[in-house]
N, C-alpha and C positions, 0 to 999 in steps of 0.2 A: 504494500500500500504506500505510495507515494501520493504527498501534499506537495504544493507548490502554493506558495505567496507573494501577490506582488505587491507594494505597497508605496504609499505615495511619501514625501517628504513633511516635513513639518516645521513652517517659522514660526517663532514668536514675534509677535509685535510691539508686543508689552501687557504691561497693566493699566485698567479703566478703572473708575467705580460702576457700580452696579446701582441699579434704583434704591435698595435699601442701603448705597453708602458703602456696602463693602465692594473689599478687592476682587478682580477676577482678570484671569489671564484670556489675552487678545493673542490668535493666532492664524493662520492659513494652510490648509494642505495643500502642496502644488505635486505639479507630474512629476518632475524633475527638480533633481537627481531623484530615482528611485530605490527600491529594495527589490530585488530578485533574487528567491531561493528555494528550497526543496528538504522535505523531512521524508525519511522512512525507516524504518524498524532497522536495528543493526544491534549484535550483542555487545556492542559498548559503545558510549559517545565519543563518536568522532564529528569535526566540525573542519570545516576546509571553503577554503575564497578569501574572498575579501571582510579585514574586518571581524577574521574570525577569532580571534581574542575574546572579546567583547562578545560575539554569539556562543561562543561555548562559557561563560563565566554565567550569561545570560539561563541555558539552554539544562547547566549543572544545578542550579538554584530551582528553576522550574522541576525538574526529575527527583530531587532532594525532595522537595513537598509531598510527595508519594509513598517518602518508605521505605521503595523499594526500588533493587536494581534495575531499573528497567533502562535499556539500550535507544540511540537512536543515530542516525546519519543525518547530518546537516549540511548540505551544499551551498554556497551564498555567490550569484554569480552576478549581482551588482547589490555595493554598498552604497548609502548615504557618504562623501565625504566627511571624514571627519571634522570637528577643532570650526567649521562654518557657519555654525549656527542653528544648522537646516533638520539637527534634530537624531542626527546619527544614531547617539547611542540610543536614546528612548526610542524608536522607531525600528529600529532592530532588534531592540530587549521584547515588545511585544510583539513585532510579525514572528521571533522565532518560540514565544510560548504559543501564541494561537497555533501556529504551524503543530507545535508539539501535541497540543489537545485536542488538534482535530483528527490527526493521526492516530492518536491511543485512543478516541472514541470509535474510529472506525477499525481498531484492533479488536475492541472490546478489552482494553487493558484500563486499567482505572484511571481516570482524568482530575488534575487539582481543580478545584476552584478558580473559577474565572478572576485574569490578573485587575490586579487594584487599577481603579477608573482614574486614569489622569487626563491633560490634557494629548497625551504621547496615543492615549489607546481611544479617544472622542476622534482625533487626525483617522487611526486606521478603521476604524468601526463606519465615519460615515463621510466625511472629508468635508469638504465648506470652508467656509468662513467661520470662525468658531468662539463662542464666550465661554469662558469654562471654569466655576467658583475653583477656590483652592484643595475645596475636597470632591473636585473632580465631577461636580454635579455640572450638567450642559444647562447655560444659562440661557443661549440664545446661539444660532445656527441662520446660515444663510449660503444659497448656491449664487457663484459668483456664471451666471451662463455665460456659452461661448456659441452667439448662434449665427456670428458672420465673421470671418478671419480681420476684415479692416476695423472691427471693432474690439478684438478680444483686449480685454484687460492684462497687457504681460510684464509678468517682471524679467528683468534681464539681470541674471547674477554673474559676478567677477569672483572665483574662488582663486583664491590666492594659493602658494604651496605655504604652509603651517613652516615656521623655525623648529630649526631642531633642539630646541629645550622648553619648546610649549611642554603644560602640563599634561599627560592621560587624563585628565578629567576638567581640561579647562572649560570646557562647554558647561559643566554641571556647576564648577566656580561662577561662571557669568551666569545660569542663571539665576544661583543662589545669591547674588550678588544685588540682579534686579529685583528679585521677588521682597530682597529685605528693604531697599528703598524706596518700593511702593509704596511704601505707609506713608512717604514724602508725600506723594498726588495727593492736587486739592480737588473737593468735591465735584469741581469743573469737570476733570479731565473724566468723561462716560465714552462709551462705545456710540452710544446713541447716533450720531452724526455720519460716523461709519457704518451702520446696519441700513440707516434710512437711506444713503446713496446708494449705498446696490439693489434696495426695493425700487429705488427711482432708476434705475441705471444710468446715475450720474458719477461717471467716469470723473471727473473734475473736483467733484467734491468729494470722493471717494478720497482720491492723491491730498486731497488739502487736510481732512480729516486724517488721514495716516498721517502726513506732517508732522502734525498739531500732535497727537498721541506718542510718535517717536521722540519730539524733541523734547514734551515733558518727562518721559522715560528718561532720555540723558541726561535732565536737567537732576531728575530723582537721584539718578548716580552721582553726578556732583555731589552735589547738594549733603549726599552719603560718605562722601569722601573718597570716593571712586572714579573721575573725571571718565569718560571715554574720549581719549585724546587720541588723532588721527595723525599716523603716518604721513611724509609729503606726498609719497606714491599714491597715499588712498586719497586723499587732499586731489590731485590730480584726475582720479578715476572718476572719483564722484563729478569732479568739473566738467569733464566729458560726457557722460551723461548727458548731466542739465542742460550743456550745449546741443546734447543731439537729441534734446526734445525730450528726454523723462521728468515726469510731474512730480516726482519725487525721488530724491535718494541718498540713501544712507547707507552705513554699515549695520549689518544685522546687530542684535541686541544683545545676544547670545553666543555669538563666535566670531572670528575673522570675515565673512560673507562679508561683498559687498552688493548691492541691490540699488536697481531702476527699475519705476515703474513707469512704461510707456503704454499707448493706446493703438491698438492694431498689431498685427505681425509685419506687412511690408515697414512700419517704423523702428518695430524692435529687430530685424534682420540691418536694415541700414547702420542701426544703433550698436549693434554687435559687430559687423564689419569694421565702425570706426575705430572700437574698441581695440580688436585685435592688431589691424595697423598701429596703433600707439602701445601695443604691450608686446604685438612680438608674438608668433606662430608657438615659441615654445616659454611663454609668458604665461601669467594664471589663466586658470580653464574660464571662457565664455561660456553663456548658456541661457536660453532662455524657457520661461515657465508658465503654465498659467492655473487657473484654482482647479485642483481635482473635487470633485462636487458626488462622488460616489467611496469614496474610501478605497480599502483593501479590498482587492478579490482573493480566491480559496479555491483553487483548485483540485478536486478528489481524482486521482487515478493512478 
């Protein structure tokens, strides 16, 4: 019995308040970068591809909840880039339990308890636009449509290559880092603004609404004693962009990513060409993305 999973990526945008004042984490599934991988029975865990550290540490913990020895084979033949923000490690922790439990259900070997509801498993479960309290409760969901190519909403990411003396766990640092200077935001900063532009499909106020939400974000980490201070490189990239027409853009919140959001595909292919000519064919990876509005798929066979 072999599973396969494919699974979308996951930014965070930040923290809003909620109608009743609290915090809740603002995020996006997009297509790309993906998770592609594959589960089936085997007498001992083995884990192999990309990234597979992380899915067998992942894969060990889920099997441990059972008891008992039970075996599996893990293949990962595209990871989330690491250290980017896009959600790597959480996004691979549950495509490889799902993977796992849907496998020993259709073993008939005994299955854990479905994993703890975060914002990582609301991303694979149904994808959107997404609000989602700190315990994991979905506050509010929205599909971002794609129903003419000159209109799609896309973001354009610059993944950088990571230093080599980033942390293993610098992603989970940044987001530990935003989550704790959320309590900074004032009651102002709600999603509200954001949810009502994609009910309107206003493109425009959509990117001004992200703005507004990102910069309060960074302003939280100041404010925390955290600055997120930009590289001249990144300083540049982002300049670029804005020259070539994205309505907004930043570096992600939670990792090295950097992100433009333009309107249409013929602008964000223009907008990725210019890119490339200014970073160099073996320069950080281009790429662009748009809302995945359906989650993870599951494949039995």
């Amino acid at each position: 019995m072999r599973i396969q999973v494919a699974s979308p990526c996951y930014l965070q945008l930040g923290f809003a308040r909620a109608v009743d004042g609290n915090l809740g984490e603002l995020g996006i599934a997009l297509q790309h970068p993906p998770i592609h991988l594959a589960a089936q029975p085997a007498e001992q865990l083995l884990v192999s591809g990309a990234r597979a550290d992380v899915a067998y540490r992942a894969a060990a913990r889920y099997l441990a909840q059972l008891g008992a020895p039970v075996g599996s084979q893990v293949e990962i033949e595209l990871a989330i880039p690491a250290f980017m923000g896009l959600g790597s490690d959480g996004m691979l922790r549950i495509s490889v339990e799902q993977a796992l439990r849907h496998m020993l259900r259709a073993t008939e070997a005994p299955a854990a308890e479905a994993p703890v509801v975060d914002p990582f498993y609301r991303a694979f479960e149904r994808g959107g636009l997404l609000f989602v309290s700190p315990q994991g409760k979905l506050i509010r969901r929205a599909a971002i449509e794609h129903a003419d190519e000159e209109d799609d909403w896309v973001f354009v990411l610059v993944l950088p290559h990571a230093p080599d003396d980033v942390a293993e766990d610098d992603e989970l640092q940044r987001r530990r880092a935003l989550r704790d200077a959320a309590g900074r935001l004032s009651s102002s900063v709600t999603a509200d603004a954001l949810f009502a532009a994609v009910e309107r499909d206003d493109f425009d106020a959509f990117a001004g609404a992200l703005t507004a939400i990102h910069a309060a974000n960074e302003a939280a980490l100041s404010a925390d004693g955290r600055p997120a201070a930009l590289g001249e490189q990144e300083r540049d990239i982002l300049a670029c962009m804005r020259a070539g027409g994205a309505a907004f853009a930043g570096r992600a919140l939670t990792g090295l990513g950097l992100l433009g959001l333009i309107k249409g595909g013929p602008a964000s292919r223009a907008l990725r060409q210019a890119l490339v000519r200014r970073l160099g064919y073996f320069g950080p990876s281009v790429m662009a993305s748009i809302c995945d509005n359906r989650g993870a798929r599951v494949i039995t066979g």
